[in-house]
C-alpha positions in Angstrom: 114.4 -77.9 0.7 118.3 -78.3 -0.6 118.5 -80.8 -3.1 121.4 -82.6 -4.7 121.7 -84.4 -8.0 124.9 -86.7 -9.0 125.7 -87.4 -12.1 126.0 -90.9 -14.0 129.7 -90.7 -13.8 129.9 -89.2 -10.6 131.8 -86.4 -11.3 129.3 -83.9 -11.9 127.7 -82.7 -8.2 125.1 -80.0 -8.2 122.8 -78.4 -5.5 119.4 -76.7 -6.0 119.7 -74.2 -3.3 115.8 -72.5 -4.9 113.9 -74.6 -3.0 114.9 -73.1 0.8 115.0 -69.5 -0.1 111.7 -70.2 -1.4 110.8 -71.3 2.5 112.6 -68.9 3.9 110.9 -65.8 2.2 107.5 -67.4 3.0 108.5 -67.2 6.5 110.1 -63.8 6.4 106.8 -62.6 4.9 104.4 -64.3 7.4 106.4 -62.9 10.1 106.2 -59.4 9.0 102.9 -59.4 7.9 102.3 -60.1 11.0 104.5 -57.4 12.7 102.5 -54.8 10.3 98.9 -56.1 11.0 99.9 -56.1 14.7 101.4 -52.2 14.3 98.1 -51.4 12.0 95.9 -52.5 14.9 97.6 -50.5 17.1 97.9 -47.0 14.6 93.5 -47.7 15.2 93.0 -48.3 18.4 95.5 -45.5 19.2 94.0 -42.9 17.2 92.4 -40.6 19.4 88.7 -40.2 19.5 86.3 -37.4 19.6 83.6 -38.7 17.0 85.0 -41.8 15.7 86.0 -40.1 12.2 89.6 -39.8 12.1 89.4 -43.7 13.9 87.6 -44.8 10.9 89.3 -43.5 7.8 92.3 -45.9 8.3 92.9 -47.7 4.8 95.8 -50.0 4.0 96.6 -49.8 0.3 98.7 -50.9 -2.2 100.7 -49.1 -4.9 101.1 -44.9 -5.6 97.8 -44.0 -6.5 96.2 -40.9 -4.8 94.4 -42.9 -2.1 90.5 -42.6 -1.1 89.2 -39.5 -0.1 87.9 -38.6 3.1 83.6 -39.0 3.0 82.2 -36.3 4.4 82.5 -35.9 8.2 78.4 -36.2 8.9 78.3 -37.0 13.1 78.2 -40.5 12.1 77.7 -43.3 12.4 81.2 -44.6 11.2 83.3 -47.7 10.3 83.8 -49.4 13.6 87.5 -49.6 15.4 87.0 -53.5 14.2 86.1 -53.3 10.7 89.3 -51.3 10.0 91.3 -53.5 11.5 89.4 -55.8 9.7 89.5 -54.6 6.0 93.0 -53.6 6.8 94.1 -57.1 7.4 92.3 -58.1 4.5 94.8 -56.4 2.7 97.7 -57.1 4.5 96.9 -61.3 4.4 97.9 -60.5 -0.1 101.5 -59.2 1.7 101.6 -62.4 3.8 100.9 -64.6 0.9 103.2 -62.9 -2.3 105.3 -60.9 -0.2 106.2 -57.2 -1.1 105.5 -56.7 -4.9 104.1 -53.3 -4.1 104.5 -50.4 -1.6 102.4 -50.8 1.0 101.4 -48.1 2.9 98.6 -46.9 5.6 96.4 -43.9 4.6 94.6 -41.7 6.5 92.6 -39.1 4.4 90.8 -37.0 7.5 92.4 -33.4 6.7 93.4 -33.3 10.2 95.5 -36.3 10.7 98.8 -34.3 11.4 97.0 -32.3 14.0 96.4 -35.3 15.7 99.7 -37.2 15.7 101.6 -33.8 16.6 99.3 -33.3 19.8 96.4 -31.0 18.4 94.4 -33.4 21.1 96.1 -34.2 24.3 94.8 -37.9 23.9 97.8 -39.6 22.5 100.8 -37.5 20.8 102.7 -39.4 18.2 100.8 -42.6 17.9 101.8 -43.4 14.3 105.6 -42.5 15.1 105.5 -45.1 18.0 103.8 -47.6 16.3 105.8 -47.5 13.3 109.3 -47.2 15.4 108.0 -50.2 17.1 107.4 -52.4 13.7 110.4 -51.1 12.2 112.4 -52.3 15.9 110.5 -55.8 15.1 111.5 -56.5 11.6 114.7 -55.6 12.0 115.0 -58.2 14.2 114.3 -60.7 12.1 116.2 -63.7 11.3 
């Protein structure tokens, strides 16, 4: 919302410009939450699957720290496709709401991760890079 405030003597104009910036980052953060969950959904369901491990060790966190390590790879059962896409929008509703205040970042801990995206399984090559090129396309559309 702009605001402006005269003066008794009418001389004196001023404009509170706070209030629509305020409006606009809530919307700038909405929309790219939304890009991210949307691009997070996809990293999961595009993860290739042999045992559903690698599938459900996808974390969104918040901040440096040194991330959660990988549980032990058992034969299952594990975290369904929907529950991390789930607990990773959990997370990603804080962005939506207070915007970037932290680095946000997605984690995979399964030691074999890189073998995956670089084609170790001939299911899906490069599904992070995609998905990421394809959020990164998005918000830089914004306006």
């Amino acid at each position: 919302m702009i605001r402006r405030k005269t003066g008794k003597t009418r001389k004196n104009v001023q404009v509170d410009f706070s209030g629509a910036f305020d409006e606009l980052k809530k919307g700038i953060y909405s929309d790219t939450a939304k890009i991210i969950q949307e691009g997070f959904s996809d990293i999961v369901k595009e993860t290739p699957v042999d045992t559903g491990y690698a599938k459900s060790n996808w974390f969104v966190l918040f901040g440096d720290g040194p991330g959660i390590s990988a549980p032990e790879k058992h034969g299952g059962p594990y975290r369904s496709e929907g529950q991390v896409i789930d607990d990773g929008s959990g997370i990603i509703k804080i962005l939506k709401k207070h915007g970037f205040k932290e680095r946000l970042r997605f984690y995979n801990p399964t030691p074999y991760m890189g073998m995956l995206e670089y084609g170790h399984s001939s299911q899906n090559k490069f599904f992070v890079r995609r998905s990421v090129k394809k959020m990164a396309n998005k918000i830089s559309s914004l306006r």
